[in-house]
C-alpha positions as CSV (number, residue, x, y, z in Angstrom):
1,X,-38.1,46.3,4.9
2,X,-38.1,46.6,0.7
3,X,-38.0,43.3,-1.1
4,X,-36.8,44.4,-4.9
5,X,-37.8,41.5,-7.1
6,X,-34.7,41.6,-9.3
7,X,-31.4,39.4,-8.7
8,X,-28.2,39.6,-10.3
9,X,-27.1,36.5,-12.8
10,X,-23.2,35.7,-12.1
11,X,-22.9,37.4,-15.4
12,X,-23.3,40.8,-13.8
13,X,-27.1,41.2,-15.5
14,X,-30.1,42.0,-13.3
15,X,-33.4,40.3,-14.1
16,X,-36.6,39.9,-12.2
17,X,-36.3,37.0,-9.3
18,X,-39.1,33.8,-10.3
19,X,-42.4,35.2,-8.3
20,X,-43.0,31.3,-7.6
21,X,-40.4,31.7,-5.1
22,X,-41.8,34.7,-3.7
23,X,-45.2,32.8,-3.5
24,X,-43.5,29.8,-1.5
25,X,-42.2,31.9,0.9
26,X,-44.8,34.5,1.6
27,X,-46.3,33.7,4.9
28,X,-42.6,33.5,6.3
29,X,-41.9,37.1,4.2
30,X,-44.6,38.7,6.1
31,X,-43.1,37.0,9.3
32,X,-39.6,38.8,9.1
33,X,-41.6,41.8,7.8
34,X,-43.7,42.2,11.2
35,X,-40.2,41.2,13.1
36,X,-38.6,44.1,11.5
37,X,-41.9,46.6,12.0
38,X,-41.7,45.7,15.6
39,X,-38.5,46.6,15.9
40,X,-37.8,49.4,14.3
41,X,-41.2,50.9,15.6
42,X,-39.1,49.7,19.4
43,X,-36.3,51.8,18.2
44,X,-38.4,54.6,17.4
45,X,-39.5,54.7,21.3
46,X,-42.8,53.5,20.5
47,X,-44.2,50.7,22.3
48,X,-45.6,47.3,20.9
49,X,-47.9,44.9,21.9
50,X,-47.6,41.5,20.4
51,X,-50.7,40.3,19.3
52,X,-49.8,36.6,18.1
53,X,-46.2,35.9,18.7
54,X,-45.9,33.3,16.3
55,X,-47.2,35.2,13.3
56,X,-45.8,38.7,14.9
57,X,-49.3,40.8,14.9
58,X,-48.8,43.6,16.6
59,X,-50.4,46.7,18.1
60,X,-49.3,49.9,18.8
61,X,-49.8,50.7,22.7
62,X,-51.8,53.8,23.8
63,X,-53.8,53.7,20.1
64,X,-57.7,54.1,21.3
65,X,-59.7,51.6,20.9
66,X,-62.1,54.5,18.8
67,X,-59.3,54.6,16.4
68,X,-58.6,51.0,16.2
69,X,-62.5,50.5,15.3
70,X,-62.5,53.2,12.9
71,X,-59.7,51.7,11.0
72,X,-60.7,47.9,11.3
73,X,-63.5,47.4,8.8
74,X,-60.8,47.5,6.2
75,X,-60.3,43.2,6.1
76,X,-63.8,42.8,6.2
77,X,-64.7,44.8,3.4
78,X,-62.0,43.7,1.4
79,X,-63.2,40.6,1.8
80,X,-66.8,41.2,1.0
81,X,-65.7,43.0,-2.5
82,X,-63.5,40.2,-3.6
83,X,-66.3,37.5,-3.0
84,X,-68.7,39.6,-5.1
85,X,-65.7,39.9,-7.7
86,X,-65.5,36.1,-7.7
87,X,-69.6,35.8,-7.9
88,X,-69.9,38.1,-10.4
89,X,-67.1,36.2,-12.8
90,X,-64.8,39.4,-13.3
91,X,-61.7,37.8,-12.5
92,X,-60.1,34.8,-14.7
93,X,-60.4,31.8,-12.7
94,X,-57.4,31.2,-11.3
95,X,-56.4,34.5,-10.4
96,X,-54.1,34.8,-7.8
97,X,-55.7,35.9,-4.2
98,X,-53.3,38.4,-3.1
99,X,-53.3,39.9,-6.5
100,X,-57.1,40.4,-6.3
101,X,-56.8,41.5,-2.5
102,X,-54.4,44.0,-3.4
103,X,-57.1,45.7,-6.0
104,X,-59.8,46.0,-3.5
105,X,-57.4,47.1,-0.9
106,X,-56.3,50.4,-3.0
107,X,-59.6,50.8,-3.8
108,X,-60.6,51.0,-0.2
109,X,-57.6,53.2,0.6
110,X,-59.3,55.8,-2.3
111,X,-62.5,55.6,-0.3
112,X,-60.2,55.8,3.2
113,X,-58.4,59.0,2.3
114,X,-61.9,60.7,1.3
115,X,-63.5,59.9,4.7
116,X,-63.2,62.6,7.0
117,X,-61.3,61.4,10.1
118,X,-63.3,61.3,13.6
């Protein structure tokens, strides 16, 4: 699924949708994102294992367990950067969480890609 953040005014114009909306409605965003993922990855012939039904986490059956470990420090060191960030003072308090999440995760995906895969 690909959210656009722009709507159409009923004068024909496109402008950018209010992000507080967005914001509200995140959690259930993610929701119908991981309902969609499921199923399309279903379509696709590949099987799912649900996780957490009522958040929709899923897994992909027949992944090793090696691979799943090599791939699952990402959250945790996502974390760990953003707390130094916040101890350090270099974001503006009140920075928005996802928005500072979103930093460290591309650059962990820079140091990802350089790592030779197992």
């Amino acid at each position: 699924m690909f959210v656009l953040n722009v709507v159409r005014t009923e004068d024909g114009d496109w402008k950018a949708n209010d992000p507080l909306t967005i914001y509200q409605y995140q959690k259930s965003l993610g929701l119908l994102y991981r309902q969609e993922l499921a199923y399309e990855l279903g379509r696709r012939s590949f099987e799912v294992k649900i996780l957490d039904r009522s958040l929709m986490f899923i897994e992909l059956k027949g992944v090793s367990a090696e691979l799943l470990e090599y791939f699952s420090p990402r959250r945790a060191a996502i974390e760990a950067q953003v707390a130094i960030w916040k101890e350090e003072g270099k974001f503006v308090l009140g920075a928005p969480r996802p928005a500072i999440s979103c930093f460290a995760a591309s650059i962990w995906r820079s140091l990802m890609a350089a790592r030779p895969v197992v």
